[in-house]
N, CA and C atoms as an extended XYZ file, in Angstrom:
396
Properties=species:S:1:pos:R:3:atomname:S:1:resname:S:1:resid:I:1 pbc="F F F"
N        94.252       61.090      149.490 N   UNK     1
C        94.310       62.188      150.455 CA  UNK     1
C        94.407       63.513      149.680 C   UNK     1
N        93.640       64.525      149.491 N   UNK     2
C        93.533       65.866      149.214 CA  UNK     2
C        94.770       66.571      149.511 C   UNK     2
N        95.550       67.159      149.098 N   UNK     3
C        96.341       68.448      149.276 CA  UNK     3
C        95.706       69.224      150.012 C   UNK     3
N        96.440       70.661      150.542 N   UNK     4
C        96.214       71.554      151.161 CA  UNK     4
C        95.204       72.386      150.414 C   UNK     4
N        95.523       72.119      149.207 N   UNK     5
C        94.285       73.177      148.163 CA  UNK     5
C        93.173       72.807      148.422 C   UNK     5
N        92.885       71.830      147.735 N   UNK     6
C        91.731       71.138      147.554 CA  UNK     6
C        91.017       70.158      148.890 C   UNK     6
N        91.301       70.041      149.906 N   UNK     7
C        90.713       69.607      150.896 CA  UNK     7
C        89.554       70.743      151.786 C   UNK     7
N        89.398       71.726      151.290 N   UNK     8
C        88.239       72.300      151.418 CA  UNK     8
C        87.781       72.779      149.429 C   UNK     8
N        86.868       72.071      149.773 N   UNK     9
C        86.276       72.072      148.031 CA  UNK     9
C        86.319       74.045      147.427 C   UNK     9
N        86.333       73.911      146.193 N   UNK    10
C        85.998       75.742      145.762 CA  UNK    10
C        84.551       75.731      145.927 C   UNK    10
N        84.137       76.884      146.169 N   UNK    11
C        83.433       77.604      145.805 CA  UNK    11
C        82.184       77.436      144.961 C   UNK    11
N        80.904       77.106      144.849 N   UNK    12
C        80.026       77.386      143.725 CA  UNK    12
C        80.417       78.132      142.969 C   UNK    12
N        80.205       78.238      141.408 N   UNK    13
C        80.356       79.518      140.531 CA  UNK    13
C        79.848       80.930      141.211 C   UNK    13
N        78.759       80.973      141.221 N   UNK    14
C        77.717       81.317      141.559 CA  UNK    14
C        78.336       82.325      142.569 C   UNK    14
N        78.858       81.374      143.732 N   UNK    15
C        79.375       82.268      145.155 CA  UNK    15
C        80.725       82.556      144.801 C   UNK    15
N        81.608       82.309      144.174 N   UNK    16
C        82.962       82.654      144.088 CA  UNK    16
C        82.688       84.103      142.711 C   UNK    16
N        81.866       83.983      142.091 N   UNK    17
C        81.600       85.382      141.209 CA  UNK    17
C        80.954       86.445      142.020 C   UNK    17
N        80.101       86.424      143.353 N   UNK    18
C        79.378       87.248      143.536 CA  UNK    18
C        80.710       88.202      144.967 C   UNK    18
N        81.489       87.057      145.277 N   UNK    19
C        82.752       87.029      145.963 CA  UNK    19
C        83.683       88.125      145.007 C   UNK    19
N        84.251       87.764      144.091 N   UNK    20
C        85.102       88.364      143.231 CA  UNK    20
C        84.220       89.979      142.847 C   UNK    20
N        83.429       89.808      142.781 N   UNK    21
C        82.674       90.786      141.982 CA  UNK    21
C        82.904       91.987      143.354 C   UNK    21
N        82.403       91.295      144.833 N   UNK    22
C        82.503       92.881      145.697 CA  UNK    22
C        83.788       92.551      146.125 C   UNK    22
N        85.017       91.958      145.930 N   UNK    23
C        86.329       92.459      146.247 CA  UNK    23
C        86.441       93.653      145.440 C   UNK    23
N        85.838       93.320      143.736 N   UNK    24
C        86.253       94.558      142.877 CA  UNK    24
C        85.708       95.685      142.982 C   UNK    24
N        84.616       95.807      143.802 N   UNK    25
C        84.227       96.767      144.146 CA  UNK    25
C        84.628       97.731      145.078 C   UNK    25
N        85.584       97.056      146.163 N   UNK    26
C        86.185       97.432      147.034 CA  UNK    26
C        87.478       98.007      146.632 C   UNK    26
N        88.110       97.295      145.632 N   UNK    27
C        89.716       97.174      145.778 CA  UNK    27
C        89.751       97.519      144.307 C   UNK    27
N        90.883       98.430      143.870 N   UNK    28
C        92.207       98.387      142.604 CA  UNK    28
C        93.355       98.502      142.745 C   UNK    28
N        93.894       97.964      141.962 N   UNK    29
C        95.128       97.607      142.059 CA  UNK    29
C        96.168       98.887      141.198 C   UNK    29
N        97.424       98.483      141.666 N   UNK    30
C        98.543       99.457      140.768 CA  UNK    30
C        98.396       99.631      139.323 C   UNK    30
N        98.373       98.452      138.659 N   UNK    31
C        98.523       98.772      137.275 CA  UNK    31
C        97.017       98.976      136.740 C   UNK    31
N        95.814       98.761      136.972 N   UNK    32
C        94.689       99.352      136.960 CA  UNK    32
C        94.934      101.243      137.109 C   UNK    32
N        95.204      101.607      138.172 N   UNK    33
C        95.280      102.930      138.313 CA  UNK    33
C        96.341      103.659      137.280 C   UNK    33
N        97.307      103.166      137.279 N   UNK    34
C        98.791      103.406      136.264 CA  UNK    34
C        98.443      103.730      134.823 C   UNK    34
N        97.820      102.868      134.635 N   UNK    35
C        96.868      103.007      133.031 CA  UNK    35
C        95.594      103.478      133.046 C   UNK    35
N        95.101      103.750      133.997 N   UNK    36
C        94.066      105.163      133.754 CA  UNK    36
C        95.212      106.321      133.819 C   UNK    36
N        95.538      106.633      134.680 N   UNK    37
C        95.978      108.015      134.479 CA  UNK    37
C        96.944      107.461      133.340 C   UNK    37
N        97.673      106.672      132.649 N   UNK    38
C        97.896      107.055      131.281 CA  UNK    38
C        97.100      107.595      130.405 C   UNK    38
N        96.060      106.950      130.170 N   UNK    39
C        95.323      107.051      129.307 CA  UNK    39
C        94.262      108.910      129.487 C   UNK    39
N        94.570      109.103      130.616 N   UNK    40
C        94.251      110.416      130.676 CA  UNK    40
C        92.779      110.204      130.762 C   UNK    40
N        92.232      109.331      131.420 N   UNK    41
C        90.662      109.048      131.751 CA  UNK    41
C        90.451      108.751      132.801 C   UNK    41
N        91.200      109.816      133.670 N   UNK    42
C        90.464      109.448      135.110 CA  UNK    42
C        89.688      109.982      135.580 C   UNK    42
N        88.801      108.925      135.957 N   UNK    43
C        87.227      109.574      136.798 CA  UNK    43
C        87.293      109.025      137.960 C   UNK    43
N        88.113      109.129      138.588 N   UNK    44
C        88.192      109.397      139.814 CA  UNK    44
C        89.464      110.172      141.021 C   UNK    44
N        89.271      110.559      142.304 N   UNK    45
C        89.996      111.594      142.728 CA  UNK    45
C        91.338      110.413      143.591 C   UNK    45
N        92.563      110.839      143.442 N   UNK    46
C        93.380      109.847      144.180 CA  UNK    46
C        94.175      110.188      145.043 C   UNK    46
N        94.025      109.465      146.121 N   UNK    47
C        94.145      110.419      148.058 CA  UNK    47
C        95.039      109.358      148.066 C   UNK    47
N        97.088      110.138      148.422 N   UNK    48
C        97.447      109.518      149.189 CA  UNK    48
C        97.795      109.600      150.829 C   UNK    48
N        96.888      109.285      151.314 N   UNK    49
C        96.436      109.054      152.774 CA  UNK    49
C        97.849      109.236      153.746 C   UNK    49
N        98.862      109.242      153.361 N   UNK    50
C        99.913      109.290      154.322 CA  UNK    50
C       100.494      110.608      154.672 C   UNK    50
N       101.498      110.663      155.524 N   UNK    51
C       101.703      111.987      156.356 CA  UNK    51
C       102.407      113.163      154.786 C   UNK    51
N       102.425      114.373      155.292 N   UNK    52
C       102.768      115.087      154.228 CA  UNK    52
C       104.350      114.886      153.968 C   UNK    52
N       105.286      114.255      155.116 N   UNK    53
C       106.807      114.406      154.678 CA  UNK    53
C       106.976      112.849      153.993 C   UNK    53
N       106.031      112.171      153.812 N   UNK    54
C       106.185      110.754      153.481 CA  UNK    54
C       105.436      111.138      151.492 C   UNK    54
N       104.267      112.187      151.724 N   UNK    55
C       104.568      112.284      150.690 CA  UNK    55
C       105.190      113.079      149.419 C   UNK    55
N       106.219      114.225      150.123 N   UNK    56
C       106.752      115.035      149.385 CA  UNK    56
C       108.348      114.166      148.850 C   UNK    56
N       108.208      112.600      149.437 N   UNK    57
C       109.638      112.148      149.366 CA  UNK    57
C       109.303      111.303      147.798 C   UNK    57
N       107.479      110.786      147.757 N   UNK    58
C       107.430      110.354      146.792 CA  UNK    58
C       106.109      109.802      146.690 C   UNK    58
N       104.730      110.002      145.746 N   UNK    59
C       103.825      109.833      145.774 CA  UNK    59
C       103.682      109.550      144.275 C   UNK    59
N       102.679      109.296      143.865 N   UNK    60
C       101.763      108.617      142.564 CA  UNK    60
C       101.900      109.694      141.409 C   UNK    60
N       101.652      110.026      140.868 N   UNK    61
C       101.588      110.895      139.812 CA  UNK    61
C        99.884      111.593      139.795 C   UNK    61
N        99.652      112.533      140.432 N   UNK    62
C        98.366      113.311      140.192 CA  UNK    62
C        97.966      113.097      141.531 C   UNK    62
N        98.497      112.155      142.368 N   UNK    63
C        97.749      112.181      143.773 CA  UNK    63
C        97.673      113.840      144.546 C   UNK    63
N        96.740      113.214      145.074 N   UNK    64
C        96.598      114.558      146.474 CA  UNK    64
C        96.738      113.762      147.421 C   UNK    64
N        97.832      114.349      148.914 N   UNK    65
C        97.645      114.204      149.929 CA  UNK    65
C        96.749      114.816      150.862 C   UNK    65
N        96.037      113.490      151.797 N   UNK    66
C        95.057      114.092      152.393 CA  UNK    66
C        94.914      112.833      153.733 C   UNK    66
N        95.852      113.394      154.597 N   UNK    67
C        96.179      112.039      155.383 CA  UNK    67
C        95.231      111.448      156.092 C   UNK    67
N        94.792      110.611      156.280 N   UNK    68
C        93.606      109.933      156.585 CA  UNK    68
C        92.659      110.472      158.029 C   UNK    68
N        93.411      110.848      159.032 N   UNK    69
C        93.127      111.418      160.083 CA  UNK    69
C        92.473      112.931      159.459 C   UNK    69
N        92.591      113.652      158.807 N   UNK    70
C        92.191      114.593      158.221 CA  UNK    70
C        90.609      114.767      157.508 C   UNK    70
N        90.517      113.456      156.906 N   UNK    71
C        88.950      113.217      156.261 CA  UNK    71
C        88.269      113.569      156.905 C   UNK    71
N        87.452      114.896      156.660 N   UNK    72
C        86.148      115.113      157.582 CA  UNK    72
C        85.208      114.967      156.436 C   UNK    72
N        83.716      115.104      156.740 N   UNK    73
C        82.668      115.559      155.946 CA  UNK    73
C        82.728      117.125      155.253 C   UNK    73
N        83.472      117.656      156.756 N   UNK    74
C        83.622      119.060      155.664 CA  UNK    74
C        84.650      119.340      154.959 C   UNK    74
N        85.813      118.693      155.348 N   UNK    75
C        86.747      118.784      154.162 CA  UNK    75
C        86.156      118.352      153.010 C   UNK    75
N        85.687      117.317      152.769 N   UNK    76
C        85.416      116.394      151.394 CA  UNK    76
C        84.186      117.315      150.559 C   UNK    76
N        83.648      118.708      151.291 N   UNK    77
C        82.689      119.312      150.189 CA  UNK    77
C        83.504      119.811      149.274 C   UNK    77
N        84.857      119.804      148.888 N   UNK    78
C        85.404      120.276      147.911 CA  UNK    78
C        85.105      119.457      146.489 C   UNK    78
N        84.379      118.050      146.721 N   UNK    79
C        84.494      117.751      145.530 CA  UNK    79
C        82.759      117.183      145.705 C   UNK    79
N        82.256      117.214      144.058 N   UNK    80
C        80.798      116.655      144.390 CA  UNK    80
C        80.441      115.202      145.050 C   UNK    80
N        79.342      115.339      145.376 N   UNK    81
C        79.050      113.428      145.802 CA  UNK    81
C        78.821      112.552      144.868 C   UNK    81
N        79.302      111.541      144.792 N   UNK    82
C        79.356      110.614      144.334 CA  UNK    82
C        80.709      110.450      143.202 C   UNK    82
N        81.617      111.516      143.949 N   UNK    83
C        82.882      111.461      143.370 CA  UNK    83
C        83.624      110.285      144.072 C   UNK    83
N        84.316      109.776      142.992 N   UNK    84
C        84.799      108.205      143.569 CA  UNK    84
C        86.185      108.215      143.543 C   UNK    84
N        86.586      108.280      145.005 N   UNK    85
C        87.871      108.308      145.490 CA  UNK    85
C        88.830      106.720      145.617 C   UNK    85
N        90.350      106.808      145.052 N   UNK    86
C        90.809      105.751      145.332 CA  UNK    86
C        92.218      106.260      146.233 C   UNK    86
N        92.055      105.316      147.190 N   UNK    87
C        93.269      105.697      148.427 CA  UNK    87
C        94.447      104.573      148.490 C   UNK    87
N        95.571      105.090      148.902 N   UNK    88
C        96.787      104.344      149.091 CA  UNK    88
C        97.435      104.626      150.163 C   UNK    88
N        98.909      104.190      150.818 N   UNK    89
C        99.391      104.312      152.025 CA  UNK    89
C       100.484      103.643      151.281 C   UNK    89
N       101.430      103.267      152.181 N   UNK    90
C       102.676      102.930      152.035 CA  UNK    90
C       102.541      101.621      151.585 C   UNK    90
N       101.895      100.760      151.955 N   UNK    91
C       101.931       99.186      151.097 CA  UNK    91
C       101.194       98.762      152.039 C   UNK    91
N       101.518       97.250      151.965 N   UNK    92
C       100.652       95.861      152.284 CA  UNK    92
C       100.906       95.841      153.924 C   UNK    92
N       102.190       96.478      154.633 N   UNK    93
C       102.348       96.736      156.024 CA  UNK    93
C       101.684       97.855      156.671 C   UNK    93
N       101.000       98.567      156.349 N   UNK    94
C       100.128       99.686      157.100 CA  UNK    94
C        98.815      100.104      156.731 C   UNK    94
N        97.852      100.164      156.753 N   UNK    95
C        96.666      100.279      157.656 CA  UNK    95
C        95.867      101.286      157.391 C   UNK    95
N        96.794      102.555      156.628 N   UNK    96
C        95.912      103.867      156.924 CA  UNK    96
C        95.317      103.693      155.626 C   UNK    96
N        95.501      103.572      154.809 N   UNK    97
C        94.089      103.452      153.101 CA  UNK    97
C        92.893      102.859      154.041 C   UNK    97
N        93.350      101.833      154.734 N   UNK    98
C        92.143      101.051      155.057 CA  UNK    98
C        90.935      102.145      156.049 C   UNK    98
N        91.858      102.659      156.868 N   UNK    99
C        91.358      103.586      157.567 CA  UNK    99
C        90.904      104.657      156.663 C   UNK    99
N        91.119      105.444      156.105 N   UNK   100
C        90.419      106.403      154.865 CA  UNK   100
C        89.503      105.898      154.064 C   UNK   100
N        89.289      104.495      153.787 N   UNK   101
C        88.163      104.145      153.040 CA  UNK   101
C        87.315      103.881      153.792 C   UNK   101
N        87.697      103.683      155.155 N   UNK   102
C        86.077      103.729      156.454 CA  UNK   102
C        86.272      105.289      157.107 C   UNK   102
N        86.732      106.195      156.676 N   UNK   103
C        86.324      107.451      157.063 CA  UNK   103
C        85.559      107.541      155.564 C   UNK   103
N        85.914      107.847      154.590 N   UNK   104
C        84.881      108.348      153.250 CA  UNK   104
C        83.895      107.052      153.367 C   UNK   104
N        84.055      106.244      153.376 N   UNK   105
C        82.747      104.876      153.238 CA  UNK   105
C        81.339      105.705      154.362 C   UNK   105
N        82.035      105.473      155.834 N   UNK   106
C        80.669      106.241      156.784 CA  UNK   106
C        80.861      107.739      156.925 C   UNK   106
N        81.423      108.948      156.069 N   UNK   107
C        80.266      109.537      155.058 CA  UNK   107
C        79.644      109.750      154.279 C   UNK   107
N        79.785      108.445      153.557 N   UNK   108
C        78.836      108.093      152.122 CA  UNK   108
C        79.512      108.602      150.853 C   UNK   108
N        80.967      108.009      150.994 N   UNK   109
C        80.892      109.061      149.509 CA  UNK   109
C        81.920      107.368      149.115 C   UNK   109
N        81.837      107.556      147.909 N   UNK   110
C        82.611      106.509      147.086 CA  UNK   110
C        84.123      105.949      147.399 C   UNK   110
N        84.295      104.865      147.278 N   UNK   111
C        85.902      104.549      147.612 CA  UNK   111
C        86.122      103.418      147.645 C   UNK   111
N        87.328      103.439      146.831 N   UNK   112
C        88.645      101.909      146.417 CA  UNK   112
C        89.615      101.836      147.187 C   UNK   112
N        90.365      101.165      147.510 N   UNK   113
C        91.529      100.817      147.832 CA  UNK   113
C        92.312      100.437      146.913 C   UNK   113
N        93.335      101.266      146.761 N   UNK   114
C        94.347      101.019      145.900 CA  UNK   114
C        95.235       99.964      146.064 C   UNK   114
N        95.318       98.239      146.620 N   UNK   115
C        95.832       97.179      146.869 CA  UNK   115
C        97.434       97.192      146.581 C   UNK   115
N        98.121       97.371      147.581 N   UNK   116
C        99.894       97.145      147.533 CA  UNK   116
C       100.164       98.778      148.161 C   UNK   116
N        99.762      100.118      147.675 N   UNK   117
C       100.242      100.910      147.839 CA  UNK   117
C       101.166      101.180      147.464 C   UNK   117
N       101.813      102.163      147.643 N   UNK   118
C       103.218      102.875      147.113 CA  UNK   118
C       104.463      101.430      147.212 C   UNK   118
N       104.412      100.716      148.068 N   UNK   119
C       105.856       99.076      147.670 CA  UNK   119
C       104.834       99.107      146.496 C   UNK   119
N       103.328       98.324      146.404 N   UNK   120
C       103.043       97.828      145.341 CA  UNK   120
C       103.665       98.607      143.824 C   UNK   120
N       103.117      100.111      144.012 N   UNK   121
C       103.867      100.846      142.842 CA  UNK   121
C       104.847      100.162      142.631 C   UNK   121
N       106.004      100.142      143.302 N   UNK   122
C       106.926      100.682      143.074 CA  UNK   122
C       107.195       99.174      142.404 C   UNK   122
N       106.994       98.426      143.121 N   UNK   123
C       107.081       96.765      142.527 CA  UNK   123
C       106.453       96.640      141.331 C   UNK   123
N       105.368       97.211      140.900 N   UNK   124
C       105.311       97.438      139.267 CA  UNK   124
C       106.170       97.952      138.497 C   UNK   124
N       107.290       98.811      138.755 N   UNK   125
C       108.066       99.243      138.376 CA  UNK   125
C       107.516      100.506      137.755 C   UNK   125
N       106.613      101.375      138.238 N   UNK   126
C       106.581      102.652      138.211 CA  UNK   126
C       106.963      103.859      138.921 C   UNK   126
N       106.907      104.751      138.462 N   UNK   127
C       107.659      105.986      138.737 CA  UNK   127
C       106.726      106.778      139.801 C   UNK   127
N       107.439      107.359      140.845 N   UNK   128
C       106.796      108.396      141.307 CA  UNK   128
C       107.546      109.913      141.335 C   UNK   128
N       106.052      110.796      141.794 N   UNK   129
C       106.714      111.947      141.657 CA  UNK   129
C       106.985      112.538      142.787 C   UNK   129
N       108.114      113.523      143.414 N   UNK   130
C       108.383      114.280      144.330 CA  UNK   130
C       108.046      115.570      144.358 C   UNK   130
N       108.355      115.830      145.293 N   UNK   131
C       107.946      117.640      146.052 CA  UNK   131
C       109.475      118.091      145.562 C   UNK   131
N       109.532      119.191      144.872 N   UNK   132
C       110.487      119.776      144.796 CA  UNK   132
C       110.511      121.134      145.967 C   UNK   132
């Protein structure tokens, strides 16, 4: 008798790489982002999507707030196209990254999801910065 795992077989190579490949296209994670902006090579812009008093209490290091309800087409001419935005929200319980990456997605401009959000940060055990 099969376990719970294995009673639906994996994946072809084939389909479980082409699988993995557009999660990564979609999604990064905390310590992915953490070590770019260490490394001081970031090429891309990082929106945290939540309200402005949520993020003056404590946000990412270099983020901009730009709360998701806000994304227009004309806000976003501030930066060129095909500038590639990665968004966050409070964690794995709310909704709004998701919502900001289908406002920038249908107007065509680039975008990640930053996976965990600010719990995830923080569960890496990194630092954020405040609004003084």
């Amino acid at each position: 008798m099969p376990s719970l795992v294995t009673e639906n077989p994996a994946a072809p190579s084939e389909l479980a790489a082409a699988h993995f490949t557009k999660r990564l296209s979609l999604e990064t994670d905390c310590w992915d982002v953490h070590e770019t902006l260490k490394s001081g090579a970031q090429d891309f812009i990082l929106l945290d999507v939540r309200g402005p008093a949520a993020f003056a209490r404590g946000h990412l290091p270099g983020a901009l707030n730009l709360p998701h309800g806000k994304i227009t087409e004309r806000r976003m001419v501030d930066w060129p196209d095909g500038t590639l935005f990665v968004v966050y929200c409070a964690g794995p319980h709310c909704n709004g990254a998701d919502r900001a990456a289908l406002r920038l997605a249908r107007i065509g401009r680039p975008v990640k999801l930053m996976i965990g959000g600010i719990t995830g940060w923080i569960d890496e055990g990194f630092a954020l910065e405040c609004e003084t």
